[in-house]
N, C-alpha and C positions, 0 to 999 in steps of 0.2 A: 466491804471494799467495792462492790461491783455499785452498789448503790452511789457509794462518794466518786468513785469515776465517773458514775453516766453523770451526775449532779455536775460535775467539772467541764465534762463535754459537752451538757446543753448548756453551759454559762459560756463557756469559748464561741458555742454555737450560734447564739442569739446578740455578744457583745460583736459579732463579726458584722452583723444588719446595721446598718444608719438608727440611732436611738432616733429617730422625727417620724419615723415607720412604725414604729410598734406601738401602735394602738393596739387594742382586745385584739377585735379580730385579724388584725397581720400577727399575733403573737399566738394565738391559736394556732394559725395556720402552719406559724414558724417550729411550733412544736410536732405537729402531723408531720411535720416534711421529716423533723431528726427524731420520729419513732419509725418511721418508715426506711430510715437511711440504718437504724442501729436495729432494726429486727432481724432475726436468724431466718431468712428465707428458704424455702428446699430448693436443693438444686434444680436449672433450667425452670426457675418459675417463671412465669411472665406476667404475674400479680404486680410485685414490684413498680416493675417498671410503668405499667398503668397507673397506678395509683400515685406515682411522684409526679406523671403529665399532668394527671388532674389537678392535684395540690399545684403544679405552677401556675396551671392558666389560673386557678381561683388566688392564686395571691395576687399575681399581674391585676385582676381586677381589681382585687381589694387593693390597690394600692395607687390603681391611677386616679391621679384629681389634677381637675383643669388648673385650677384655682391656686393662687398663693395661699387661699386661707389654708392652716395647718393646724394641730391640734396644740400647738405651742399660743397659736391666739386665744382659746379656749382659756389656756392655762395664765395669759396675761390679762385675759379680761375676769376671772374666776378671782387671781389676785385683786385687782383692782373695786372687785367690788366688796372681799373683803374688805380692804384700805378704808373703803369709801365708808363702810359699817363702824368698823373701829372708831374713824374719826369723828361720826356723828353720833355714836356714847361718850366719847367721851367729849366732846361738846358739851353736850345737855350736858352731864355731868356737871364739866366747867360754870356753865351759864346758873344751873344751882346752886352748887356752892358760892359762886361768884354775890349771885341775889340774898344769899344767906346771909352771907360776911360784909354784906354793904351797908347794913343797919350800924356798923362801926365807925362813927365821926370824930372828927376833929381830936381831940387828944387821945382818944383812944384806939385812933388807927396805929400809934407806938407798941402797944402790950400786944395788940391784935397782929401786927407784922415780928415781932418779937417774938410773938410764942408760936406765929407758923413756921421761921426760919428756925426756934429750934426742934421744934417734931420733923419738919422737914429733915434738918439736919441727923435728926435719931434713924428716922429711917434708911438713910443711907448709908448710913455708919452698921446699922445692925440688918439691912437687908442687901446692900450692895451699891458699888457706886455704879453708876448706869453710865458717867461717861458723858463729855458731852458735845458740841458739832465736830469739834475735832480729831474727835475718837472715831465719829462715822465716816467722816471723809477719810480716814488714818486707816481706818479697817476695808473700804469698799478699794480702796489705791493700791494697798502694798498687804492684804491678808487674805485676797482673792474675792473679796466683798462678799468675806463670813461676818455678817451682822449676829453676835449671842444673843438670844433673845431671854436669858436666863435671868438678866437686870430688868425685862421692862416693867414688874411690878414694881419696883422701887422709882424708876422714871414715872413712870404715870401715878404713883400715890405722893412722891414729891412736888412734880412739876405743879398738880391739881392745887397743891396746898401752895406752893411759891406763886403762881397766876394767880389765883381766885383771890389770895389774901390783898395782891394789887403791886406785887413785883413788876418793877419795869420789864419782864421779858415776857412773850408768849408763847403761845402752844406750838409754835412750829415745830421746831427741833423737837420736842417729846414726842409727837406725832410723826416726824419723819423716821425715829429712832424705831417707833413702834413697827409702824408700816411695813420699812425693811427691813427690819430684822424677821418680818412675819414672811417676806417675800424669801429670804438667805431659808430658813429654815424651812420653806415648803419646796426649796431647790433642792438642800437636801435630801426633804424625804422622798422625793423623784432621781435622787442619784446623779443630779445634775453639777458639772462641774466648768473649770474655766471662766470662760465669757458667759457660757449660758449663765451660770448661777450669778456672777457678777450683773448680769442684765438683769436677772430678776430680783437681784436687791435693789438697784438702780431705780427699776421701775416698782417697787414698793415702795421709794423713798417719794417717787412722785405722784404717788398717789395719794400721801400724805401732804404734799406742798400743794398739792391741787384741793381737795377737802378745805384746806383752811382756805387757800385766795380766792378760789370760784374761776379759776383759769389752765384749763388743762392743758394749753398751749405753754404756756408762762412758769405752769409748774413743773412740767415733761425737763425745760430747758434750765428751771435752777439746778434741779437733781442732777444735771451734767455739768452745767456750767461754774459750780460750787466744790465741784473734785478738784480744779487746777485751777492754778490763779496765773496763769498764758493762755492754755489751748481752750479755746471755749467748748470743744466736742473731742475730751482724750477717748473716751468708751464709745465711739460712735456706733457698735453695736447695737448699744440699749435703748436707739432713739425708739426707734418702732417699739419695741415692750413696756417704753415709759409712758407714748403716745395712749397706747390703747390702755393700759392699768390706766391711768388719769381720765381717761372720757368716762369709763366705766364707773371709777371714784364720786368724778364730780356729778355724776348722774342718783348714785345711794345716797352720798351726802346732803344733797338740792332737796331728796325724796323726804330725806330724816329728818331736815332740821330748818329746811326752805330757805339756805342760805347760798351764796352763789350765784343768783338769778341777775344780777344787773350789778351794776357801779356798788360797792359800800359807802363810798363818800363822796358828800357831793359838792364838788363843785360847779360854777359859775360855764355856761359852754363859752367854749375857747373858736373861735375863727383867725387864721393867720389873718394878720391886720400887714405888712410889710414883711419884704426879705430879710430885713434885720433881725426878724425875732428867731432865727437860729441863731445869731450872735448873742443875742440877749440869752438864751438859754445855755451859750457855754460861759458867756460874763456870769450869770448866778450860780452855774455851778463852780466857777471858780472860787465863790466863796464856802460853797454848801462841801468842797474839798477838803479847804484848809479846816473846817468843823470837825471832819472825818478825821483827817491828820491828828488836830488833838481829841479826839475820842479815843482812838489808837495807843496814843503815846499814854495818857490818862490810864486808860485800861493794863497796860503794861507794867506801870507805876503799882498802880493797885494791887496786881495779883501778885509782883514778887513782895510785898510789902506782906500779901497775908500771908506767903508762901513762906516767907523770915518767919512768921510765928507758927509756934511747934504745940498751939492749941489742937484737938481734936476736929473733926467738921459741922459738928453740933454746935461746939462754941462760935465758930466763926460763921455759920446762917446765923445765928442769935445776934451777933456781932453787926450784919448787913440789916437784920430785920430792923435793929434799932434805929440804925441809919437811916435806914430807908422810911420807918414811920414819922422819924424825925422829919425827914425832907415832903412828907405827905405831906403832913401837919400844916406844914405853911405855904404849903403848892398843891392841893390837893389833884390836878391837873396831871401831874407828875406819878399818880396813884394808878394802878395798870397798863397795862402795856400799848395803850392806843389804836384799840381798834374802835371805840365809840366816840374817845374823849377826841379824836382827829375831828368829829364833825363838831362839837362843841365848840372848838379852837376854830374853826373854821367862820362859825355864828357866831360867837362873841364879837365882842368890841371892846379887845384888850390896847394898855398903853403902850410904848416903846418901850419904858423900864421896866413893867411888867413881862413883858416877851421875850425879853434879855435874860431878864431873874431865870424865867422858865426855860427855856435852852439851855442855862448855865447850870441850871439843875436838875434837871433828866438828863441832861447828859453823865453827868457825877452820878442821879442812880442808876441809870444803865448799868455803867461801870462794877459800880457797885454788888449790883444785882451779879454780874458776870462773874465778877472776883473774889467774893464771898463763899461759892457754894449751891448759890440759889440755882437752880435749874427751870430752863425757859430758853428762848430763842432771841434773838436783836433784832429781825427785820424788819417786823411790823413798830419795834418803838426807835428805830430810828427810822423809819418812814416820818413817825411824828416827829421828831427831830428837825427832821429838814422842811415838814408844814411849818414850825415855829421860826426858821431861819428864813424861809417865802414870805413870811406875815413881816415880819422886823425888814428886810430888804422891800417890801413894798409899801411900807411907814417912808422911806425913800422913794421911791419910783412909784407914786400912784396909780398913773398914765398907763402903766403896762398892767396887761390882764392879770391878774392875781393868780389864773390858773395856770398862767404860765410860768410863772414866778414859784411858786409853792412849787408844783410837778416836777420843773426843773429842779431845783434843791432836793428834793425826795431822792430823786435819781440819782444824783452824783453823789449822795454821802451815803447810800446804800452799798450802792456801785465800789467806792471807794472803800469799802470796808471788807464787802463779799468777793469782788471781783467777777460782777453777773450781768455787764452790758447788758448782752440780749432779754434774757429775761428778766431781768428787773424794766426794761424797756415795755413788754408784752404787760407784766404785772399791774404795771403802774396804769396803764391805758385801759386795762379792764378794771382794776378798782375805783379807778375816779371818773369812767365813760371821757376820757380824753381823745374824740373818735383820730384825731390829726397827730399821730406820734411820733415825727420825723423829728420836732425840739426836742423830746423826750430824749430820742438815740442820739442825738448832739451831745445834753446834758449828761449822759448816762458814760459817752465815749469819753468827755472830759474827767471826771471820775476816775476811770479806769485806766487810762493813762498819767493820770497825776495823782495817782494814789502811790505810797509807798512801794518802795523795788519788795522789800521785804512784807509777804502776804498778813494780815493779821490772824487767820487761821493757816496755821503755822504746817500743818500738815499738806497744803497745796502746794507747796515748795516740792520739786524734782525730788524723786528717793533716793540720790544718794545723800542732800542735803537734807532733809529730812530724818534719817536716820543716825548722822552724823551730829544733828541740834538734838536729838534723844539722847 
């Protein structure tokens, strides 16, 4: 009994100090002060009382710092360069298998997407479903941003096989799934709760967005911007934790894999040529919109359609893989998720018909990819998306800069789908070195205002609506 009492009173004793204080040594100290307060002293000692002035002035010391740094920075740059590890294995990884499975041409890109959408499919079925952006946004909003991290081998030995095989989606979401859930469960095991813990999945999530785009600005702000589809900063806690987790990220990831370092694609450099080209860049995104709108509505279509059949999730990845090889087969363009094939498209010198076809059909395997089962992310292939709608609009409009044409489209049907002005604004300008980004924020706010009242990740809706479409 005397034991589980004292153990009671130095647990009341120490939760009573500000958890940002107790490092080692203020926790040391904290302990000296209550064996000192709970020892049976002789009467008229004046031990005591000496010994508890010392113990304050030495914690007063240990405890003053000029500095905002705190051990909590420690703790978000420690995460972040975890992030930044994870992300750059599983890279390579990606980039190996990817190299592996690419010796797979022309009709046999069908059996080859075919039979990774159904191992895919086994694996999720027999190791767990991992969930997928809308479960993270769903869990960080309304379940205190407890990320399980019980699922991410099944996300990360699916998503490798859905990417590499040449699934329209990419590694983002598996990566940001990974990241925070790795940030939720190191809050955890620190005992951390509320906003703390909520920040620190936040900022693992953007340590993962950062990893993949080489912008730890750009990634800090999807990871916020991507909870709510109104307030662009609902957690505005987690700004700081996501900041510094992503400089740290994009510093391992650069180190691992040498990726990051400058623009991924290149475009043509852009100089404002007239004041009109802010107009021109909401006129293109007006149409790089209405693309977005039906990408939306497409997707919709799709997923209650497979949601009608009462197959298994093995059957129906088998189901997307066929499709999708199919659609390789005669677009092979259409084959991965566009983070190479954007500069391809970019170099070519494709038709008008030809560019239509292609739009017409990544967009259907997006869809596809999403609605099936396939696990992967949409950002980066509907970035390609809207390079193809820049290309077909400036078959029209020669005259205007093509980087300005393509950039704008990217943004407004990204934008129109995520609900990520800001960041997809920053994104965009560090992957393509667009140094002038003021059309970018034009194009990006046209999007975001003329996209659907109703979000298409469904869980950025206010939680009472949210819970009430559950």
């Amino acid at each position: 009994m005397g034991i589980k009492s004292g153990s009671v009173g130095l647990a009341r004793f120490l939760h009573a100090k500000p958890a940002e204080s107790l490092h080692f040594s203020h926790f040391c100290l904290q302990l000296l002060k209550y064996r000192l307060l709970t020892h049976h002293w002789p009467s008229g000692s004046k031990g005591k009382k000496k010994l508890l002035n010392k113990a304050s002035i030495l914690e007063g010391a240990s405890s003053t710092n000029p500095f905002v740094f705190s051990r909590m920075f420690l703790l978000w740059a420690f995460l972040g360069l975890v992030g930044g590890l994870i992300a750059g294995v599983y890279w390579i990884t990606l980039e190996f298998l990817t190299h592996q499975l690419s010796i797979f041409q022309g009709w046999q890109v069908i059996p080859l997407m075919a039979g990774a959408g159904l191992l895919a499919g086994l694996i999720i079925h027999f190791i767990g479903d991992p969930g997928e952006i809308q479960l993270i946004v769903n869990n960080i909003r309304f379940n205190k941003g407890k990320l399980d991290p019980k699922n991410n081998p099944s996300m990360i030995l699916s998503s490798l096989l859905c990417v590499a095989s040449g699934g329209s989606l990419g590694p983002e979401a598996p990566l940001v799934q990974v990241t925070g859930s790795t940030g939720s469960w190191l809050g955890k095991m620190l005992r951390l709760k509320g906003e703390e813990l909520r920040s620190l999945s936040i900022a693992g999530m953007a340590s993962g967005f950062t990893a993949l785009f080489g912008a730890p600005l750009g990634g800090s702000l999807f990871s916020l911007e991507i909870l709510h589809h109104k307030h662009v900063v609902e957690h505005y806690q987690a700004i700081i934790p996501a900041f510094v987790a992503s400089c740290f990220s994009y510093v391992i990831f650069a180190f691992v894999v040498h990726l990051g370092l400058g623009p991924i694609w290149d475009f043509p450099a852009y100089e404002i040529a007239d004041k009109f080209d802010f107009a021109l860049a909401v006129f293109f995104a007006l149409f790089a919109t209405a693309v977005g709108w039906g990408f939306i509505f497409l997707t919709k279509g799709l997923k209650e359609l497979f949601q009608k059949t009462a197959f298994p999730i093995y059957v129906k990845t088998l189901i997307g893989g066929i499709i999708l090889g199919t659609i390789a087969f005669y677009f092979p363009l259409t084959r991965y998720f566009g983070h190479e094939q954007t500069n391809h498209l970019l170099e070519g010198q494709f038709t008008l018909s030809f560019l239509v076809l292609l739009l017409l059909f990544k967009i259907l395997a997006i869809s596809v990819t999403v609605t099936s089962g396939w696990r992967g992310g949409f950002i980066i292939p509907l970035f390609f998306t809207g390079a193809t709608l820049g290309l077909i609009i400036h078959h029209f409009m020669p005259g205007v800069s093509i980087s300005l044409t393509v950039i704008s489209c990217m943004a407004a049907i990204n934008v129109c789908v995520t609900r990520t002005p800001l960041s997809t604004t920053i994104l965009l300008a560090s992957l393509t070195g667009f140094s002038y980004f003021i059309p970018i924020l034009f194009a990006s706010l046209t999007g975001y205002f003329l996209a659907p009242k109703t979000p298409f990740i469904s869980s950025q809706m206010e939680e009472n609506k949210n819970h009430k479409s559950a």
